[in-house]
VEXLUMZA-62625 format. One record per residue: chain; residue number from 0; x, z, y of N, C-alpha, C, O, CB in turn. Coordinates in Angstrom, 1 decimal. Glycine has a CB too. Example, Ala and Ser with C-alpha at 12.3 -4.5 7.8 and 13.67 -1.06 7.14 Angstrom:
BEGIN
mol_seq_n.x_n.z_n.y_ca.x_ca.z_ca.y_c.x_c.z_c.y_o.x_o.z_o.y_cb.x_cb.z_cb.y
A_0_13.2_7.8_-5.7_12.3_7.8_-4.5_13.2_7.8_-3.3_14.2_8.5_-3.3_11.3_9.0_-4.5
A_1_12.8_7.1_-2.2_13.7_7.1_-1.1_12.9_7.9_0.0_13.4_8.0_1.1_14.1_5.7_-0.6
//
This chain:
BEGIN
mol_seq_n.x_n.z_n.y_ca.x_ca.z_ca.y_c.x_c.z_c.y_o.x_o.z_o.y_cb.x_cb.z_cb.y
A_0_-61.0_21.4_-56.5_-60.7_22.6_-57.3_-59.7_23.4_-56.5_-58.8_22.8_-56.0_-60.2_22.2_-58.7
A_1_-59.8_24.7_-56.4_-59.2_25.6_-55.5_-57.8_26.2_-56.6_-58.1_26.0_-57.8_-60.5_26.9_-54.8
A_2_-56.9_26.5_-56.4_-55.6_26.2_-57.5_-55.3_27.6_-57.6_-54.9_28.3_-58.6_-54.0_25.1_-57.0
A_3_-55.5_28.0_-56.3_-55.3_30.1_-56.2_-56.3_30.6_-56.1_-57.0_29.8_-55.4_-54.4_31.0_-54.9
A_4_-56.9_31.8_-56.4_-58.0_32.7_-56.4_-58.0_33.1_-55.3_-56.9_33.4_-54.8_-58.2_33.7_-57.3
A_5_-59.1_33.2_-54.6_-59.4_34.0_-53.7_-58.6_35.3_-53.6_-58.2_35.6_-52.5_-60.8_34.3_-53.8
A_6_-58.2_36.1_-54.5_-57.7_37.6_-54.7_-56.1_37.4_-54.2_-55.4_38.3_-53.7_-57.9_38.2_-56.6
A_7_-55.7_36.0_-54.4_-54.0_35.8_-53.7_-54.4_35.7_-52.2_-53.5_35.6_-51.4_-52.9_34.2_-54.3
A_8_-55.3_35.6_-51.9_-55.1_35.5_-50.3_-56.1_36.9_-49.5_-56.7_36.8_-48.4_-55.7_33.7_-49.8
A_9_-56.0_37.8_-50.3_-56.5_39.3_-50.1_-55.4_40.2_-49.4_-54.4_40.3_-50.1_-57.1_40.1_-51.6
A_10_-55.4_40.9_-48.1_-54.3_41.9_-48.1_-55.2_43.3_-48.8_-56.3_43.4_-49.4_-53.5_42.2_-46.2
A_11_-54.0_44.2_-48.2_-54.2_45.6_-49.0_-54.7_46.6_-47.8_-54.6_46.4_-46.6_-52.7_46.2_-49.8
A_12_-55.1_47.3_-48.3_-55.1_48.4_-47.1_-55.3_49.7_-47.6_-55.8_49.7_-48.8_-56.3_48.2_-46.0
A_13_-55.0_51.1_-46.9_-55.5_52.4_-47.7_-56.3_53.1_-47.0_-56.2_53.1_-45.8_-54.4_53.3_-48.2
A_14_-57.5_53.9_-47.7_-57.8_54.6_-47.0_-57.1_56.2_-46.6_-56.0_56.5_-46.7_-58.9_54.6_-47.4
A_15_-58.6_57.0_-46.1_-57.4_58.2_-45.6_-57.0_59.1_-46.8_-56.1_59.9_-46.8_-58.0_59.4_-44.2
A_16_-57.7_59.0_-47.9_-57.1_59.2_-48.8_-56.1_58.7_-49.7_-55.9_59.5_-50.7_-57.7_59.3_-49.1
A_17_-55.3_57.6_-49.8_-54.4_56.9_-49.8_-54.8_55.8_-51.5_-54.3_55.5_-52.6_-53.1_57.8_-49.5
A_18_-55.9_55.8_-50.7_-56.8_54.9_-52.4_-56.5_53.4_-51.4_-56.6_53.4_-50.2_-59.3_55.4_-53.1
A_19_-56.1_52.4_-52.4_-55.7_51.3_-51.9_-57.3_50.4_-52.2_-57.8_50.0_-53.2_-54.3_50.8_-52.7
A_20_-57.6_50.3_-51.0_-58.8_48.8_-51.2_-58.2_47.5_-50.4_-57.3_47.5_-49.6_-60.5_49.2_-50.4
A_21_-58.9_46.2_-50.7_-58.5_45.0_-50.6_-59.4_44.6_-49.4_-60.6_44.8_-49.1_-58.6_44.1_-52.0
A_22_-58.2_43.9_-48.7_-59.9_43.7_-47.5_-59.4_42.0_-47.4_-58.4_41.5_-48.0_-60.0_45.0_-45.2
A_23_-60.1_41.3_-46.6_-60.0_40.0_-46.4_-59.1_39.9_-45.6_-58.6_41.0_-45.2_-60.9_39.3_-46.1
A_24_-58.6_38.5_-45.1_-57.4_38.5_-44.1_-58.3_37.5_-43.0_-59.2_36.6_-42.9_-55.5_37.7_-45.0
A_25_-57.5_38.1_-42.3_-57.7_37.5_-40.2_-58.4_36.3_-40.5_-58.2_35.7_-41.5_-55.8_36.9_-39.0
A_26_-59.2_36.0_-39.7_-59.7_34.3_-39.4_-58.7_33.1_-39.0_-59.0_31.9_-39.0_-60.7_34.2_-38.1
A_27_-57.7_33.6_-38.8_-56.4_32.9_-38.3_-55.4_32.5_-39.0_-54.8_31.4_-39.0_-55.8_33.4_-37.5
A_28_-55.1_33.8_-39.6_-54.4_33.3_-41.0_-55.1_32.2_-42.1_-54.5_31.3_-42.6_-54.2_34.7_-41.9
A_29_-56.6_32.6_-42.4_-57.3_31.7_-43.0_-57.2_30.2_-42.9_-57.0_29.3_-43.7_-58.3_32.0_-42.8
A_30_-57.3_30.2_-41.7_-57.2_28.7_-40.7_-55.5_28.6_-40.5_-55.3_27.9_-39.6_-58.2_28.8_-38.7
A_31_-54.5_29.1_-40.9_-53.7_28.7_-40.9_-53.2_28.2_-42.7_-52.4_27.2_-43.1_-53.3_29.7_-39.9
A_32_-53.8_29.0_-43.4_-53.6_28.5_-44.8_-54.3_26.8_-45.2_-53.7_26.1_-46.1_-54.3_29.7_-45.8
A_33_-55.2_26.5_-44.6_-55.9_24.6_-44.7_-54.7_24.0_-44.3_-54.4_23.0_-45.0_-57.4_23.9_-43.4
A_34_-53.8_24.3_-43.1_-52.9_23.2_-42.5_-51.9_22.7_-43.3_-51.3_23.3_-44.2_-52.3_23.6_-41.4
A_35_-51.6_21.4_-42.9_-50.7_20.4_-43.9_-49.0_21.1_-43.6_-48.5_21.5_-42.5_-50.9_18.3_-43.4
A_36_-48.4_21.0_-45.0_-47.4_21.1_-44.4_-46.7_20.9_-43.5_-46.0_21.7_-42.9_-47.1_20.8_-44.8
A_37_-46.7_19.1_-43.2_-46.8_18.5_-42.0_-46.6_19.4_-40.4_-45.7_19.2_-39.5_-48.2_17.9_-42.2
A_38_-47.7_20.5_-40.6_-48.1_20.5_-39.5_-47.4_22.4_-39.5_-47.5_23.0_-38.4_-49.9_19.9_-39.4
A_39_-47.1_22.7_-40.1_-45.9_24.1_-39.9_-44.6_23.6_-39.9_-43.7_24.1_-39.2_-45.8_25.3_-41.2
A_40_-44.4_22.4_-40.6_-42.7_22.1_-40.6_-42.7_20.8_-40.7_-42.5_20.2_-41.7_-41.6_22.7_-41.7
A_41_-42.9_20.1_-39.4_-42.8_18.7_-39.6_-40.9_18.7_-40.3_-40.0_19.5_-40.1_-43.3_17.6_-37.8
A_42_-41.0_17.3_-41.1_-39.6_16.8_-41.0_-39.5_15.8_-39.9_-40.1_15.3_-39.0_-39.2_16.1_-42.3
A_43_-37.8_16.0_-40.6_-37.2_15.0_-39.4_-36.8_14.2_-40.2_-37.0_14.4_-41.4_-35.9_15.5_-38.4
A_44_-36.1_12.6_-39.6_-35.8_11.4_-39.9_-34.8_11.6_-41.3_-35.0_10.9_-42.3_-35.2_10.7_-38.7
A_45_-33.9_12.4_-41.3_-33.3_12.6_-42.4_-33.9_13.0_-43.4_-33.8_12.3_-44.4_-32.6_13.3_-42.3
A_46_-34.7_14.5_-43.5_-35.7_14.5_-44.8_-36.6_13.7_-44.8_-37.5_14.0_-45.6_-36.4_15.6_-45.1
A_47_-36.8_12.4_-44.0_-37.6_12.0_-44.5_-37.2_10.5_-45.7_-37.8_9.7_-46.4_-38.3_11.9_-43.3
A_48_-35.7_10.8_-45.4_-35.1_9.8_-46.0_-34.9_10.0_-47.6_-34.6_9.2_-48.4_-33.7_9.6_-45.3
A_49_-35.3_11.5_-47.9_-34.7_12.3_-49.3_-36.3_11.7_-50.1_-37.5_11.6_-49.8_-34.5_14.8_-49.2
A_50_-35.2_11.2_-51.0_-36.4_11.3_-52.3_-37.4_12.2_-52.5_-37.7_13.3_-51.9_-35.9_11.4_-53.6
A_51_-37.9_11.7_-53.3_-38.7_13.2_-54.2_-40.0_13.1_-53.9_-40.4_12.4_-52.9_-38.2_15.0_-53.7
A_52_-40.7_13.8_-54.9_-42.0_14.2_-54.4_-42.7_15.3_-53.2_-43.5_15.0_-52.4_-42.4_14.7_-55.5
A_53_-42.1_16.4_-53.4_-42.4_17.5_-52.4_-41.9_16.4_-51.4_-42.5_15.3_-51.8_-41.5_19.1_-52.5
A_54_-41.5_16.3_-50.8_-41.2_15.6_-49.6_-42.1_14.6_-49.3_-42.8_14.4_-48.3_-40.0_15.1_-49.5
A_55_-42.0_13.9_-50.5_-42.7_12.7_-50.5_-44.5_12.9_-50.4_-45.2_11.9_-50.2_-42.3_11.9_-52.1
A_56_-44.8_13.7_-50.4_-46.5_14.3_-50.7_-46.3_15.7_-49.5_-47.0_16.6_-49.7_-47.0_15.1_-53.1
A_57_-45.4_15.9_-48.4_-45.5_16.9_-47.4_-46.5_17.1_-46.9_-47.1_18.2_-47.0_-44.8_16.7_-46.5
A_58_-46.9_16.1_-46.4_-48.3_15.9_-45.6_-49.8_15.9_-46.1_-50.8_16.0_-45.5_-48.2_14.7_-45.2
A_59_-49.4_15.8_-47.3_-50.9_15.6_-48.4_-51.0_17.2_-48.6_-52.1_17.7_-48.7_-50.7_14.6_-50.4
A_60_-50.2_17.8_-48.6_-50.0_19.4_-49.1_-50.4_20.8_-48.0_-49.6_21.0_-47.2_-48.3_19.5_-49.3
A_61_-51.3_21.5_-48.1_-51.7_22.6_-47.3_-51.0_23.8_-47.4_-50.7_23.9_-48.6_-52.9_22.8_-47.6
A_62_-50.7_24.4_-47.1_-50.4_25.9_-47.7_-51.5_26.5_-48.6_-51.1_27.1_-49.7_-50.3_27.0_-46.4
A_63_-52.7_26.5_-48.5_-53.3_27.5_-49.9_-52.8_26.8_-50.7_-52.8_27.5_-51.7_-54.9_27.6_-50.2
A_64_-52.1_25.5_-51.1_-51.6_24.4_-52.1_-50.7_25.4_-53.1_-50.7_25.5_-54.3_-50.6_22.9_-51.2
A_65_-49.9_26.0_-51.8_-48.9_26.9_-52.5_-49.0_28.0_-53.4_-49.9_28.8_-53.3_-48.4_27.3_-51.8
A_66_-48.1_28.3_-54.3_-48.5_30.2_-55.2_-48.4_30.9_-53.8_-47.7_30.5_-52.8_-46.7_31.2_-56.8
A_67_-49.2_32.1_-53.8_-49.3_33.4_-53.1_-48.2_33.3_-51.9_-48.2_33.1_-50.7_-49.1_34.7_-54.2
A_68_-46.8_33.7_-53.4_-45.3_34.5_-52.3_-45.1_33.0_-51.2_-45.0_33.2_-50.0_-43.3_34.9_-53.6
A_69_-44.9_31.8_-52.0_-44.8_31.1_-51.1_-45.7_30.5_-50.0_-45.4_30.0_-48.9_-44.5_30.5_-51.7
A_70_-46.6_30.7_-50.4_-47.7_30.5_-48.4_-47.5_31.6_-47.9_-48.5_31.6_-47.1_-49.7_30.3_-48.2
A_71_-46.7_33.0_-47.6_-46.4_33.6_-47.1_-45.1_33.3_-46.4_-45.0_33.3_-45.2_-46.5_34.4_-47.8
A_72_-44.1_32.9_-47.4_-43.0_32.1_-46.4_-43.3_31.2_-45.9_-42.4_30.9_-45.1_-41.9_31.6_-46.9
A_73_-44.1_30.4_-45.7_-44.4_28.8_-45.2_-45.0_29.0_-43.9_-45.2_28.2_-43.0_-45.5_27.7_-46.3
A_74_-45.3_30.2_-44.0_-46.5_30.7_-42.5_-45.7_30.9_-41.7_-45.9_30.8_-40.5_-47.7_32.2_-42.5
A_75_-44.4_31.2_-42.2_-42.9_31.9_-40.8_-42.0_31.0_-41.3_-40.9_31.4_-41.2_-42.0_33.9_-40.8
A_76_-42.0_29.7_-42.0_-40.3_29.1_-42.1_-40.3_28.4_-40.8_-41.1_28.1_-40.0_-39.9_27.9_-43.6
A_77_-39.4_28.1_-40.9_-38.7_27.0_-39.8_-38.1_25.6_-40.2_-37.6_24.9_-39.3_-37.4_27.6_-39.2
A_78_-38.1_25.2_-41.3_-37.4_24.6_-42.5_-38.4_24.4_-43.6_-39.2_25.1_-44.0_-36.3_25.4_-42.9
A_79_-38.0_22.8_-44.2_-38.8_22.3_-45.5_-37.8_23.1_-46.5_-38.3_23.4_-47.6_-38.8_20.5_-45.8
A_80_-36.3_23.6_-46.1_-35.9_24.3_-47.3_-36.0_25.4_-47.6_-35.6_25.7_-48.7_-35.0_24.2_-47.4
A_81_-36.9_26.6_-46.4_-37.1_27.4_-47.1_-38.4_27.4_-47.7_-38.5_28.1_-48.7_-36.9_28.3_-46.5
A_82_-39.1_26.8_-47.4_-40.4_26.2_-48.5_-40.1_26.1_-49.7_-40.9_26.4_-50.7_-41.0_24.9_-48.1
A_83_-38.6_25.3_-49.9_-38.5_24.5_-51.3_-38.2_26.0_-51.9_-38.7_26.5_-52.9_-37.2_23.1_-51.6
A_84_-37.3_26.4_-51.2_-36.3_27.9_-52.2_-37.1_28.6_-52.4_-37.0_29.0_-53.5_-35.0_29.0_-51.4
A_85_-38.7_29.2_-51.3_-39.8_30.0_-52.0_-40.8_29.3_-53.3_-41.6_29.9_-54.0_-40.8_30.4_-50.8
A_86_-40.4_28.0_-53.4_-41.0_27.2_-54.4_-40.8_27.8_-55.8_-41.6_28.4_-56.5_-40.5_25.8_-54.3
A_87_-39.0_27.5_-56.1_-38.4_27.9_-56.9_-38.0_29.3_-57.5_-37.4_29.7_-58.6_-37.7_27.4_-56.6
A_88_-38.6_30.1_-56.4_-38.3_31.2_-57.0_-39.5_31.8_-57.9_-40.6_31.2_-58.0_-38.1_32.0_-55.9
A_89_-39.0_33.3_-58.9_-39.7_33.0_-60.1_-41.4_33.6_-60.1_-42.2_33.6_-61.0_-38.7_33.6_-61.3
A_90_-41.4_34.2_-58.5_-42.7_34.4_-59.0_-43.4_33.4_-58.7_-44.4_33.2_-59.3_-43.4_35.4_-58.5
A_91_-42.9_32.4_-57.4_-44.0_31.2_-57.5_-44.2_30.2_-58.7_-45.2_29.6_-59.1_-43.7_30.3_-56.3
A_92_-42.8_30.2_-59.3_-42.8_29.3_-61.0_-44.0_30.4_-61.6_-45.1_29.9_-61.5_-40.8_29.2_-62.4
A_93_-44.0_31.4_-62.0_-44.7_32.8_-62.6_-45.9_31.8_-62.2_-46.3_30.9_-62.9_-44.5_34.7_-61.7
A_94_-46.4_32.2_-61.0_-47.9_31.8_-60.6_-48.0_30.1_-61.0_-49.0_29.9_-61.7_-48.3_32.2_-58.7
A_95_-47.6_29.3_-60.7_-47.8_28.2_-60.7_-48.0_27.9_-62.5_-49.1_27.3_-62.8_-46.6_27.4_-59.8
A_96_-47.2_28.2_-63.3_-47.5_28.3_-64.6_-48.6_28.8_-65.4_-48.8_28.4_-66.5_-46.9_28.7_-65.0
A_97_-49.4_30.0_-64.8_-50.7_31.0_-64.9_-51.5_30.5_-64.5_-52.5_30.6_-65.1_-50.7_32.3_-64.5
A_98_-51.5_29.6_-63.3_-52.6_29.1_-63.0_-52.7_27.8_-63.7_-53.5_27.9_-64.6_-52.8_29.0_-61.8
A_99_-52.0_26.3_-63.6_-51.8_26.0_-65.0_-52.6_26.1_-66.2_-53.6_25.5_-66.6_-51.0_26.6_-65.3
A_100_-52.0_27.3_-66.6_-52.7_27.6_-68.4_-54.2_27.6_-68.1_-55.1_27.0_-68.8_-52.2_29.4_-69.1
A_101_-54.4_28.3_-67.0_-55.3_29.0_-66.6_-56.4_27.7_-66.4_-57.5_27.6_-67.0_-54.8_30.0_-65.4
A_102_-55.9_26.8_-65.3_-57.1_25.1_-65.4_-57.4_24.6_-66.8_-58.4_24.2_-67.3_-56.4_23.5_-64.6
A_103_-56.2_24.7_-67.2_-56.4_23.9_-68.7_-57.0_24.5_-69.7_-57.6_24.0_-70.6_-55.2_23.5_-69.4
A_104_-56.8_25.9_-69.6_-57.8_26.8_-70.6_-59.2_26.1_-70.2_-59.8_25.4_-71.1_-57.8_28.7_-70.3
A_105_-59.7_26.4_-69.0_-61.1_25.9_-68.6_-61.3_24.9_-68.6_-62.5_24.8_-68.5_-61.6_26.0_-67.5
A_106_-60.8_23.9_-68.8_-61.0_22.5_-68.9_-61.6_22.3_-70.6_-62.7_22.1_-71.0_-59.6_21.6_-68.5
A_107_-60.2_22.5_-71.5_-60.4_22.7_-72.5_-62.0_23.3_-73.3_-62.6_22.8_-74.2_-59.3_23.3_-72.7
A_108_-62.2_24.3_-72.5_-63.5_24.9_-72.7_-64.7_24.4_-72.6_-65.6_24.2_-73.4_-63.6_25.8_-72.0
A_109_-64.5_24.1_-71.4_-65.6_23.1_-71.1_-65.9_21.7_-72.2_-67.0_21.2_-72.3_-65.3_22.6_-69.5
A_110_-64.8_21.2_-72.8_-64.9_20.0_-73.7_-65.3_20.3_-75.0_-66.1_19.5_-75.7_-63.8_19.4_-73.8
A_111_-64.6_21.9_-75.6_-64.4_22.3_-76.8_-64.7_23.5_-77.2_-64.8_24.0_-78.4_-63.4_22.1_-77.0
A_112_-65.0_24.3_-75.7_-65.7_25.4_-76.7_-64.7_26.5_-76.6_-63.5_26.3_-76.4_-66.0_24.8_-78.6
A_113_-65.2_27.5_-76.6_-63.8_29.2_-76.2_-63.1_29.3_-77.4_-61.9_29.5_-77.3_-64.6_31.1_-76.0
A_114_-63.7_29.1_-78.6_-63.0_29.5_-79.7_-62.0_28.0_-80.1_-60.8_28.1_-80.4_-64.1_30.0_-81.0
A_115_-62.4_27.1_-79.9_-61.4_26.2_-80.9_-60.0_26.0_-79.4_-58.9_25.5_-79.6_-62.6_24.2_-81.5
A_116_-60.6_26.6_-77.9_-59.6_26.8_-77.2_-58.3_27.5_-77.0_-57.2_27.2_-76.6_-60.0_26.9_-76.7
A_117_-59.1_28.9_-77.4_-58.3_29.9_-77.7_-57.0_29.5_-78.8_-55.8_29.6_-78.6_-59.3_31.0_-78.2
A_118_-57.9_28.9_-80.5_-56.8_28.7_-81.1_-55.5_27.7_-80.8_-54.4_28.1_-80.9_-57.2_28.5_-82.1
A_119_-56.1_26.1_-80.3_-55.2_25.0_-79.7_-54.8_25.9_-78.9_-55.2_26.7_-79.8_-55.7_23.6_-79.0
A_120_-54.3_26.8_-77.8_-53.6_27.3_-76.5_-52.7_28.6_-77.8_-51.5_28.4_-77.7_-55.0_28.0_-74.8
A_121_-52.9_29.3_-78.5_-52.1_30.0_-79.0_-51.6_29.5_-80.3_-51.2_30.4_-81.1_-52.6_31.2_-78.9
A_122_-51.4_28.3_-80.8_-51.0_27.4_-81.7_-49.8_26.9_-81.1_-48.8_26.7_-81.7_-52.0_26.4_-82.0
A_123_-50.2_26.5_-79.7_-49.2_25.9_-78.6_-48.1_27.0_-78.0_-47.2_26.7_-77.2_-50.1_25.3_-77.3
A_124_-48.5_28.4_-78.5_-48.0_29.3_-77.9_-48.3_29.4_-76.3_-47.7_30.3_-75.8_-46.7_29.2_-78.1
A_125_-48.8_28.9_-75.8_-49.5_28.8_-74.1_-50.7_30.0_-74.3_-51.8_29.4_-74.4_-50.5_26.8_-73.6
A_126_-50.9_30.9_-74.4_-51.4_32.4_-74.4_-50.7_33.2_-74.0_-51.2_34.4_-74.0_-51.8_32.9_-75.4
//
């Protein structure tokens, strides 16, 4: 299951009229969004000593893995910590929560149906 839409990994462009259309991005960038964490910021012996999950799952983890803003930083960090700080910040929580709702809405659907989904997800306040 793909976790970001196609449309987060769209740049922008204008024409000469200054109407904004979406065009696809480079073959390189693409092929740079599959690679494992791992493999933009290896750690060193010390992070590798830090608990945790993110660390602990580095390598299991791609950049498309990431919300939008953050596989933008991850493509130029130098550091697992600026990865983590674009993690935390609130548009990647923003996206990571919308998409979220967003699997479990479809899931739900698929078991139960649009309507009895709709109501369980705004019962829950998750709408």
């Amino acid at each position: 299951m793909r976790i970001y839409s196609a449309r987060s990994r769209l740049a922008s462009a204008h024409t000469c009229d200054g109407e904004e259309v979406e065009q696809g991005i480079d073959p390189l960038t693409e092929a740079r969004l599959s690679w494992a964490l791992g493999m933009v910021v290896p750690l060193d012996e010390d992070s590798l000593s830090i608990e945790g999950d993110l660390l602990g799952r580095w390598d299991d983890l791609s950049v498309r893995d990431l919300p939008p803003s953050a596989q933008a930083v991850a493509l130029s960090a130098t550091s697992w910590q600026e990865i983590a700080e674009a993690l935390i910040a609130p548009a990647s929580v923003r996206a990571a929560c919308e998409t979220f709702v967003a699997n479990l809405g479809e899931r739900l659907e698929a078991r139960w149906g649009t309507r009895t989904t709709k109501i369980t997800l705004a019962r829950r306040a998750s709408l």
